[in-house]
N, C-alpha and C positions, 0 to 999 in steps of 0.2 A: 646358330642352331638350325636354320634351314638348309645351309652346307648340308650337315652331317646327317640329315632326314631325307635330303634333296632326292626326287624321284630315279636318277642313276645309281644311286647308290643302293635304293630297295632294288632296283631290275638287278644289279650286278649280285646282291644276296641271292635269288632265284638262280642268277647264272652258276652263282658259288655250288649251291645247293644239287643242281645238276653237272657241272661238272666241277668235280671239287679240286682234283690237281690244277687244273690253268687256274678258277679262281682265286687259291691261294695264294698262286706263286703271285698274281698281279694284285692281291692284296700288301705282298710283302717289297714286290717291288715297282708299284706303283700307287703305292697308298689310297686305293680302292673301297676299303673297307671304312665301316664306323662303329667307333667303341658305345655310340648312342643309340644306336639298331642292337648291336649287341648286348648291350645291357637291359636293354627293352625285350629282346626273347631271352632275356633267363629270367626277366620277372613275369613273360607269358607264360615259360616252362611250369614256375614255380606256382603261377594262379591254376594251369591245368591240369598239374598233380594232385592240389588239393581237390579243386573239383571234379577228381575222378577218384578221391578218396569218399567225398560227398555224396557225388550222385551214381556212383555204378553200381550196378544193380546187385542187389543182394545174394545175385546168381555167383557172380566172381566177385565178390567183395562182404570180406566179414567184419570190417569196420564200424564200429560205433559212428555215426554221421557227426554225433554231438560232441565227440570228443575231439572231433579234427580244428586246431586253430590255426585259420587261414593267417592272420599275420607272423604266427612264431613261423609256421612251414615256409611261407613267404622267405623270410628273415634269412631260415636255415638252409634255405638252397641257395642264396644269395652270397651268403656267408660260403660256404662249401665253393663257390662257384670263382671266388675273390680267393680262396687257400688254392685250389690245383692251380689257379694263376701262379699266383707267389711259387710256390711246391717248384712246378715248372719252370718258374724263369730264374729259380733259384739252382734248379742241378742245369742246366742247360748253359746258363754263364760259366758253368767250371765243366761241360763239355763241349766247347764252342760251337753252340749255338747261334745261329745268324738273328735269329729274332727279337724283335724287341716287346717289350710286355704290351707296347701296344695291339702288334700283331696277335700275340697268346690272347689278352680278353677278348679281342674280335673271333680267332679261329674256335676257339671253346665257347664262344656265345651263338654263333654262328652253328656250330653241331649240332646245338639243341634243337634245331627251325622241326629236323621230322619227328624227334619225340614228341615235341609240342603238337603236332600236327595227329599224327598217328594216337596220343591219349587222349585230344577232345574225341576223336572220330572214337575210339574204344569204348567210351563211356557214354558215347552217343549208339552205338550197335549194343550194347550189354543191358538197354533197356529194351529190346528185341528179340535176345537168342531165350530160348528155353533152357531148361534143364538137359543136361549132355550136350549144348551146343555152345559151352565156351571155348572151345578150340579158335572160335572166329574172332574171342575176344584177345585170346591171349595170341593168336597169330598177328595181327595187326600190332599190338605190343612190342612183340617180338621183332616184325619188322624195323620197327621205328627204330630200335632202340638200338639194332644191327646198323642199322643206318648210321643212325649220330656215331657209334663208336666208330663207323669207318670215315665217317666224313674227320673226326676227332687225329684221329690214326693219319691222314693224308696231309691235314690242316699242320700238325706238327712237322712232319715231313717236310713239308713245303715250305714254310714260313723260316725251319731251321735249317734247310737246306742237306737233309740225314738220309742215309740210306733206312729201308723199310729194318732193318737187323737193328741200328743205333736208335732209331725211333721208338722201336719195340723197347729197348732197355730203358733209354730214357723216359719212358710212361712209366717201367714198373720201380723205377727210383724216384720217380714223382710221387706214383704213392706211398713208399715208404716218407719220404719227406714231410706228404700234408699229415702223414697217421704223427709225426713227432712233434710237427708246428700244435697238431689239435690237441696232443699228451702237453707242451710245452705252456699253451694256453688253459690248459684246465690247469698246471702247477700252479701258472701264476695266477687263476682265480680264487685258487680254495688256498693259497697263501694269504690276497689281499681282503679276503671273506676273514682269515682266522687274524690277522691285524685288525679290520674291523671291532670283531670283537673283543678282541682285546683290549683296544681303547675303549670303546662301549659299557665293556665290565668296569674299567675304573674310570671313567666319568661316572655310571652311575654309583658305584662306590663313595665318589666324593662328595656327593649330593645326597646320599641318607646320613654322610657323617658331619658334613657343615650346613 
């Protein structure tokens, strides 16, 4: 566990962060990166969405505070963040991709570092701006989240060894992929929801007659 925490490994996140082509590529061919930092900022990401659902200001935020559940949101960006994994390393093994899913959770955990960074700062200025002054809120958003897609954009590149043209495609087959795994997973719940009750109905059936 201190491996994969170990103070190299946070500087080389940082180096990732500023220059994303070399640190990818020596993520994927020098095993650089940690699936435990990564999974560690998608549960930052996911703690500092909610509390920018929470706390920004009423200026840029028409959100009920009370209605935001930090664990299910938690849950649901975790969840979501575990399918574009699969999604991805699901079309990329039948586009030969060089990656391994190790490298995908790292480079997708790893993208997130400036939204996360960029939404606490938003929701920390959005108790500041006035009325007509959230351009500053939603520019700082806006940056972040250009960011992560590119660093997103590079990380796959890099790790599958793809021209920027196959990269592009294989993102937009990614997401059709996770939209049929999350169609595929509601089937099978609201099947084992209507077996449930099926059984449910006649157990209790047998219990009002014997």
């Amino acid at each position: 566990m201190k491996r994969l925490f170990s103070k190299e490994r946070w500087k080389f996140l940082f180096y990732t962060v500023s220059h994303p082509a070399d640190g990818f590529y020596w993520i994927r061919h020098q095993d650089r990166g940690s699936i435990a930092i990564a999974i560690l900022l998608v549960l930052a990401y996911g703690i500092s969405f909610s509390m920018n659902r929470i706390y920004a200001s009423f200026i840029v935020n028409d959100i009920e505070p009370r209605t935001v559940n930090l664990l299910a949101e938690l849950a649901g960006v975790a969840l979501l963040y575990f399918i574009l994994c699969v999604g991805n390393w699901s079309v990329t093994c039948l586009m030969e991709g060089e990656g391994r899913f190790k490298d995908i959770l790292i480079a997708i955990g790893y993208s997130l570092l400036p939204m996360t960074v960029t939404t606490i700062l938003a929701t920390l200025v959005s108790q500041l701006v006035a009325e007509n002054e959230e351009a500053f809120y939603t520019i700082l958003m806006g940056v972040g989240t250009a960011y992560s897609v590119i660093m997103m954009l590079v990380g796959i590149m890099q790790i599958h060894n793809y021209t920027i043209g196959k990269t592009l495609i294989t993102l937009f087959i990614t997401v059709i992929a996770v939209l049929i795994i999350i169609f595929l997973a509601l089937l099978v719940l609201n099947l084992i929801t209507q077996v449930y009750s099926f059984l449910h109905n006649i157990y209790m059936e047998l219990i009002f007659r014997f």
